[in-house]
C-alpha positions as CSV (number, residue, x, y, z in Angstrom):
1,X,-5.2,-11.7,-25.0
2,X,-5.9,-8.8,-27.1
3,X,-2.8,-7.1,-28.7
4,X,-1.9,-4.1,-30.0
5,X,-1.7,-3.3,-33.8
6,X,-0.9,-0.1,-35.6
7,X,-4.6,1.3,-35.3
8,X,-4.6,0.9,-31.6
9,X,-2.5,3.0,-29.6
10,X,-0.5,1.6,-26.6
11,X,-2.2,2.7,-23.3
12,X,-0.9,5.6,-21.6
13,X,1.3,4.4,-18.6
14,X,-1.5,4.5,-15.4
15,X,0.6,6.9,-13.7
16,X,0.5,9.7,-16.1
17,X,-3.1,9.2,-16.7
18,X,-3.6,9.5,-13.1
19,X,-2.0,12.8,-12.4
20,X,-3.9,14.1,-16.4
21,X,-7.5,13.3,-14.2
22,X,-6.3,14.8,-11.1
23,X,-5.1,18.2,-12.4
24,X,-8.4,18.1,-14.7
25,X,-11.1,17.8,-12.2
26,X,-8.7,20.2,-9.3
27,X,-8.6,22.7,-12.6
28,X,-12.8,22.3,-12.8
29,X,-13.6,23.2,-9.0
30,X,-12.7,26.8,-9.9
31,X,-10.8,27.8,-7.2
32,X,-7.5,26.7,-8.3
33,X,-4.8,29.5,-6.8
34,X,-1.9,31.0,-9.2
35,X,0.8,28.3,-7.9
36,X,-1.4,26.0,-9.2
37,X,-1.7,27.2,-12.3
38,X,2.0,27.3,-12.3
39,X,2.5,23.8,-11.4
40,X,-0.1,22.4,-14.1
41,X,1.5,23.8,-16.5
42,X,4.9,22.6,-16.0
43,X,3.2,19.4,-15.6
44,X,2.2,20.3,-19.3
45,X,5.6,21.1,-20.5
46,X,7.7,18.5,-18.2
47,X,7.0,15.6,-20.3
48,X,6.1,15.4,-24.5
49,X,3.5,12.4,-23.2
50,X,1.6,14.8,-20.7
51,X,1.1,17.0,-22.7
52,X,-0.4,14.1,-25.4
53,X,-2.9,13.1,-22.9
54,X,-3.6,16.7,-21.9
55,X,-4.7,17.1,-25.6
56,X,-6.6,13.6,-25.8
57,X,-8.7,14.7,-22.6
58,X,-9.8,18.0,-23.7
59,X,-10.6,16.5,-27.5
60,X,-13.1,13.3,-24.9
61,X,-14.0,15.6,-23.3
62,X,-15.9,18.1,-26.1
63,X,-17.5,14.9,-27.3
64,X,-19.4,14.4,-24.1
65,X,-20.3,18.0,-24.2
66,X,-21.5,17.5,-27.4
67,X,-23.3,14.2,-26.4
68,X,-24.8,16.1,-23.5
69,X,-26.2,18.3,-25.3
70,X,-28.0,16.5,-28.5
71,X,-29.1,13.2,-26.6
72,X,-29.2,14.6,-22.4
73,X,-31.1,11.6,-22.1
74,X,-28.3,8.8,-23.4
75,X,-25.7,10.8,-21.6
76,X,-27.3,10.6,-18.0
77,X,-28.0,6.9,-18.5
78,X,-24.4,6.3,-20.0
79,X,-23.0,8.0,-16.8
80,X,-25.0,6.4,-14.4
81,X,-24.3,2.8,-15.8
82,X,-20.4,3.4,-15.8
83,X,-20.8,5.4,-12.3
84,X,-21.8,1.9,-10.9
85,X,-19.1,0.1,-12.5
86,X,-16.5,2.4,-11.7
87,X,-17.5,2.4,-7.6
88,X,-15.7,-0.6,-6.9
89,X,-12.1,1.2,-7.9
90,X,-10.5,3.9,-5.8
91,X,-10.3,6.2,-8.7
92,X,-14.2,6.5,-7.5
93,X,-13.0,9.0,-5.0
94,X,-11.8,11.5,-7.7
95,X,-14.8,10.8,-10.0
96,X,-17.3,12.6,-6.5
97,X,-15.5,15.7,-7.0
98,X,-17.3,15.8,-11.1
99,X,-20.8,13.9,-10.3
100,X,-22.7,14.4,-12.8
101,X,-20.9,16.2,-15.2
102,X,-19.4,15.7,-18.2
103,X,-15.8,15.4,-16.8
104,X,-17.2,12.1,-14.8
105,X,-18.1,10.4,-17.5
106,X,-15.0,11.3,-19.3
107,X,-12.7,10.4,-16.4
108,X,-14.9,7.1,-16.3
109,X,-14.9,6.2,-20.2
110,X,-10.4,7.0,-20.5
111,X,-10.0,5.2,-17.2
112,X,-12.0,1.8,-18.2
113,X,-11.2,1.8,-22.2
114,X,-7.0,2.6,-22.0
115,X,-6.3,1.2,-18.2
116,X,-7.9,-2.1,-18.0
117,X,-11.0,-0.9,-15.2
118,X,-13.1,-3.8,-16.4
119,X,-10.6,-6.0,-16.3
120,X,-11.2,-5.5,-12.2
121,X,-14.6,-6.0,-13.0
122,X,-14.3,-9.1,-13.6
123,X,-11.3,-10.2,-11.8
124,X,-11.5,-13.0,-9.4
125,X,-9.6,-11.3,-7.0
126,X,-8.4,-7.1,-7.1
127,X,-7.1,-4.6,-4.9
128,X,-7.5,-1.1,-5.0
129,X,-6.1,1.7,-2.8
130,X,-4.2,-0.4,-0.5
131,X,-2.6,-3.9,-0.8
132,X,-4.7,-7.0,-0.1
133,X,-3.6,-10.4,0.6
134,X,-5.6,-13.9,0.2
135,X,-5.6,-17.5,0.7
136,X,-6.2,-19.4,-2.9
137,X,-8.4,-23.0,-2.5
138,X,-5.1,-24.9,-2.5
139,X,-3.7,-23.1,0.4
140,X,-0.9,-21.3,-1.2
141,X,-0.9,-17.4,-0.6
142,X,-0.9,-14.3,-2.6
143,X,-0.5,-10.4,-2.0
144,X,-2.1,-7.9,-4.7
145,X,-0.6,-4.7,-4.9
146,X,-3.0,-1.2,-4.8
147,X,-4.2,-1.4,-8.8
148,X,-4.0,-5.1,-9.3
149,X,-6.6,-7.7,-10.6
150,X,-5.9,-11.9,-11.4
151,X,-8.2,-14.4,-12.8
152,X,-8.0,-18.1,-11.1
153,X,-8.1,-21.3,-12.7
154,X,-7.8,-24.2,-10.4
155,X,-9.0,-27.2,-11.9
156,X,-8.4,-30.7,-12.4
157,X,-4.4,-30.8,-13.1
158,X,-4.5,-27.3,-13.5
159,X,-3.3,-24.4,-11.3
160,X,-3.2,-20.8,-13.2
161,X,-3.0,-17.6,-11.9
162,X,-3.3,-14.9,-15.1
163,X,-2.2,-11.7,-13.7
164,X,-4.4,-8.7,-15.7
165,X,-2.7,-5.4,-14.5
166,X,-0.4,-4.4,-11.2
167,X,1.9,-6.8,-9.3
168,X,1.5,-9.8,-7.2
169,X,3.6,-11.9,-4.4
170,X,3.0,-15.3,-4.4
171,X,4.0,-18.0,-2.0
172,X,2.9,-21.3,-3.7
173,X,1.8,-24.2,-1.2
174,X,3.4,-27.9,-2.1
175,X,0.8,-29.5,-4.5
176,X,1.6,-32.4,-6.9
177,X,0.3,-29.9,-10.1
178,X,2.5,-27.1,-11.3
179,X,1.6,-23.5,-10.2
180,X,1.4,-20.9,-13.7
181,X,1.4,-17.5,-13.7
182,X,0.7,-15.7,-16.8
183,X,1.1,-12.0,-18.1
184,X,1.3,-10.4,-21.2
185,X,2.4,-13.2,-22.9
186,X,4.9,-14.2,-20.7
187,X,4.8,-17.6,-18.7
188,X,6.0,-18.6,-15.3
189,X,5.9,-22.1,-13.7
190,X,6.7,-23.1,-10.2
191,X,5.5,-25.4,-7.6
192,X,5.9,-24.4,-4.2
193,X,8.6,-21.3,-4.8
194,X,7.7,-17.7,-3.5
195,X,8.0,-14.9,-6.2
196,X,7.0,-11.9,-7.5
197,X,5.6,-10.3,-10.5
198,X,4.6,-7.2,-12.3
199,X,2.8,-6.0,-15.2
200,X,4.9,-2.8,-15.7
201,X,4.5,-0.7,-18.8
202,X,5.7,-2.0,-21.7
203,X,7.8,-4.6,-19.3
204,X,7.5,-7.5,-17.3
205,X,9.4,-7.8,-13.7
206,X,9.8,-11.3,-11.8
207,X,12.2,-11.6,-9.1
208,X,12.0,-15.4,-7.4
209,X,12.2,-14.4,-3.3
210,X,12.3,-18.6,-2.4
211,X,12.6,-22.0,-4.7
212,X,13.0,-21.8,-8.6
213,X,10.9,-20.2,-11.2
214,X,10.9,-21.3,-14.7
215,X,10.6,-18.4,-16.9
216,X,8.9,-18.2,-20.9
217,X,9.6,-15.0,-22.4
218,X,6.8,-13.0,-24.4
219,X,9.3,-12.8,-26.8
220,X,9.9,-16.4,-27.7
221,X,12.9,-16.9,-25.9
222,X,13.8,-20.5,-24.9
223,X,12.9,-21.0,-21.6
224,X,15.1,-21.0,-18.5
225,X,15.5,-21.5,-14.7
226,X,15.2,-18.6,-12.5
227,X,16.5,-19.1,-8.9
228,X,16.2,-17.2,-5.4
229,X,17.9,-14.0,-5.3
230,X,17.8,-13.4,-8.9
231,X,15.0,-10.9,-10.9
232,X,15.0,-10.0,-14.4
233,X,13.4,-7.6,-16.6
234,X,11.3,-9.0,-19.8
235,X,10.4,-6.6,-22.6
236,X,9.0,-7.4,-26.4
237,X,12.9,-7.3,-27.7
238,X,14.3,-8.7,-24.8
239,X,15.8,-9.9,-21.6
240,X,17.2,-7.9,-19.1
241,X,19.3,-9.4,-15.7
242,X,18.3,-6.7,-12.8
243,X,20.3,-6.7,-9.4
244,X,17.9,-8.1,-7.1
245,X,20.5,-6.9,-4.1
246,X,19.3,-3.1,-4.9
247,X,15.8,-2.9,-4.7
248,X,13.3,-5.7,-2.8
249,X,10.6,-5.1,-5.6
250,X,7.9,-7.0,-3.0
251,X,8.8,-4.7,0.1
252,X,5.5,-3.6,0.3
253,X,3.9,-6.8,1.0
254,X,5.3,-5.5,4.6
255,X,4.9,-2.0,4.4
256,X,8.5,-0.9,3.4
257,X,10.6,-0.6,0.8
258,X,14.4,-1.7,1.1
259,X,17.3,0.1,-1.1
260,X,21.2,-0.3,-1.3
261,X,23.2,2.1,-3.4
262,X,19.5,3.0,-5.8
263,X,20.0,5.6,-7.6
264,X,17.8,8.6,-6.4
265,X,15.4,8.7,-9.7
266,X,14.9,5.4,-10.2
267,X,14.0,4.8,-6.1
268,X,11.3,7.6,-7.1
269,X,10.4,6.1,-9.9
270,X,9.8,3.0,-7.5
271,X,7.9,5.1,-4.8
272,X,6.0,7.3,-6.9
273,X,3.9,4.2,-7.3
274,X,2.7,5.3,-4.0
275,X,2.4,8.8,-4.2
276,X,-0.8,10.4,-5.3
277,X,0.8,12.8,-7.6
278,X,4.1,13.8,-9.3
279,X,7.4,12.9,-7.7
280,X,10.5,14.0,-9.3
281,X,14.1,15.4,-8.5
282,X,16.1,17.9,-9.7
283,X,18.4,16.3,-12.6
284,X,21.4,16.8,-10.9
285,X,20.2,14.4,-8.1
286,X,19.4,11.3,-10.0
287,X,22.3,9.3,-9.7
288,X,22.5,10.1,-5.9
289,X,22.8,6.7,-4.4
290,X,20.9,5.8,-1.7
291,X,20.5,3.2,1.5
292,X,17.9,2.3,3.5
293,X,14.5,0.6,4.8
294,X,11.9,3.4,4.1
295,X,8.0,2.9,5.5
296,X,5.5,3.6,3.0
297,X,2.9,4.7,5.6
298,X,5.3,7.7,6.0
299,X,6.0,8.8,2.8
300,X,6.3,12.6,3.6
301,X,9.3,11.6,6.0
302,X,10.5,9.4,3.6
303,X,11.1,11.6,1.3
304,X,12.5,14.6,3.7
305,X,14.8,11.9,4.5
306,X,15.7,11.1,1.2
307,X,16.2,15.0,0.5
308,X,18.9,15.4,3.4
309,X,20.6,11.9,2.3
310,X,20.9,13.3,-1.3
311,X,21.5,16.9,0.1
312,X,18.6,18.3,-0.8
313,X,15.2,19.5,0.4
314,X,11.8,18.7,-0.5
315,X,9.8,21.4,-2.0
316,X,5.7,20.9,-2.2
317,X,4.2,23.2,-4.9
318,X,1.0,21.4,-4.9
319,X,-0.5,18.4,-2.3
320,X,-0.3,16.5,-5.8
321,X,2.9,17.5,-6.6
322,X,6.7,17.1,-4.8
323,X,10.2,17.7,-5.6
324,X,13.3,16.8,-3.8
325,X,16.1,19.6,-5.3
C-alpha cells in the first residue's frame, strides 16, 4: 500500500474532480450560455477545494500545451496509449467530447495519477457506471458499486478480497477458511456473514447486514466484534459508532436507497454519489429530516420529492447542476 507523506498530496475526493472535468470540457465546446457561466463560477466560489483543483487543472493543462507543441510527436503517442487504457472506465464518455486534444490527455493523466484509474486496470473484478454483481470461485457473492475495483486471492488457506477504491456488499458462502477484506489499512474477517464496505475519502464505512464481522482498525486499535445491525465509521484518529437504523448504506445493491429521520444534507451527500453533477441544498434545509425508500433509477423525482418533503423546490441551473431551496 502506498501512503501518503508530506510531498504527496492527498487525492482530491472523486466527486469534486468529477464535476472540475465536466465544467472543463462543457466550458471547451464553446457554446456554453450565460447561466452557465454563472453556475461555473459559483461552482468556483462554493467550495475553497474547487476552486484548488480549478487552479491545478488549468496549471496540467498549460503543460500539455506546452508538450504539444515542442514534442507533437510524444504528445499524440502519450494520448493515444492512455486513450486505450482509459476506455474501459465510464469517465471515457466525457474524454469523446476532447479527442484529441490537449484537455483529453489532461482529463486522462489527473483522472489515472490522483483517483486510482489503473488500479481498475488491473483489478480482478471493477464496475463502472452502474453496479455489477459476481459469483467468487468459492460461491460466496459480491456486489461492486459504479467506481469500484477488488483484487482476489483465493488460495490454499487463504480467502482475501482487497478492496482498491468504491464500495462492496459481500455475502460470504460457509467455507472452513476465513473470509478478509482489506482497505486502506484496515482489516475485516468473517466467514459466512453478509456486509458492507467503503473506501470513502479519508474514511472507512462497514456496516455488518447478517453474522459478525471482526473489525482491525487502520489506526491500530485493538480489534473487536462487529454484529448485524451495527456500522461504524473508521478514520486515521479514530472510531466512530454510526446509526445503522438511518441510512441502509448497501440499498443500492437493489436499486433504492432507504432513510428514517436523515438529515436532508447528509441524504444528499449520500445520493450525490449518483448524480452526475452537483447536488446541494439551501443551508437552511440541511437538518430537515427525512423518511423514505427512494429509487435511484428516478433520481429527478426523487429529489422533487425530497424538495416538497423538506418544503422546498428543486431548481436546475445546469443538467450538471441541482438545488433543492
Amino acid at each position: 500500500m502506498t501512503s501518503v507523506t508530506e510531498s504527496e498530496p492527498a487525492p482530491f475526493p472523486d466527486a469534486i474532480v468529477g464535476d472540475a472535468i465536466r465544467w472543463r470540457i462543457r466550458l471547451a465546446s464553446g457554446e456554453v450560455e450565460e447561466s452557465e457561466q454563472i453556475a461555473w463560477r459559483a461552482w468556483r466560489a462554493a467550495n475553497p477545494e474547487h476552486e484548488r483543483i480549478w487552479q491545478r487543472l488549468e496549471a496540467m493543462e498549460s503543460a500539455f500545451h506546452k508538450l504539444n507543441r515542442e514534442a507533437p510527436g510524444l504528445a499524440s503517442a502519450t494520448l493515444i496509449k492512455t486513450d486505450k487504457d482509459m476506455r474501459k472506465i465510464s469517465r471515457r464518455r466525457m474524454l469523446k467530447a476532447v479527442g484529441g486534444t490537449s484537455l483529453g490527455m489532461l482529463a486522462a493523466g489527473w483522472i489515472g495519477h490522483h483517483q486510482g484509474v489503473f488500479h481498475h486496470l488491473k483489478a480482478d473484478y471493477s464496475a463502472q457506471g452502474q453496479p455489477r454483481h459476481y459469483t467468487l470461485q468459492d460461491n460466496s457473492q459480491i456486489w461492486l458499486n459504479s467506481g469500484s475495483a477488488i483484487e482476489l486471492d483465493f488460495s490454499g488457506a487463504r480467502r482475501r478480497v482487497r478492496l482498491y477504491s468504491g464500495e462492496i456488499h459481500l455475502a460470504g458462502a460457509p467455507d472452513p477458511r476465513p473470509l478478509h477484506v482489506s482497505v486502506a489499512g484496515s482489516l475485516f474477517t468473517a466467514r459466512d456473514s453478509r456486509f458492507f464496505v467503503r473506501d470513502g475519502d479519508h474514511y472507512t464505512l462497514l456496516q455488518v447486514v447478517q453474522g459478525q464481522v471482526e473489525m482491525r482498525p487502520r489506526h491500530g486499535a485493538s480489534p473487536m466484534q462487529v454484529n448485524a445491525g451495527e456500522a461504524f465509521r473508521i478514520t486515521d484518529r479514530d472510531v466512530q459508532v454510526l446509526d445503522s437504523r438511518m441510512f441502509d448504506y448497501s440499498g443500492w445493491v437493489d436499486g433504492m436507497l432507504s432513510v428514517r429521520s436523515m438529515p436532508l444534507g447528509e441524504f444528499l451527500q449520500e445520493l450525490s454519489r449518483y448524480f452526475r453533477g452537483f447536488l446541494r441544498c439551501d443551508p437552511r434545509l440541511e437538518t430537515q429530516r427525512i423518511s423514505g425508500v427512494f429509487q435511484l433509477q428516478q433520481l429527478d423525482l426523487t429529489l422533487k420529492t425530497l424538495a416538497r418533503s423538506a418544503g422546498g423546490e428543486v431548481r436546475y441551473l445546469t443538467p450538471w447542476w441541482a438545488t433543492i431551496q
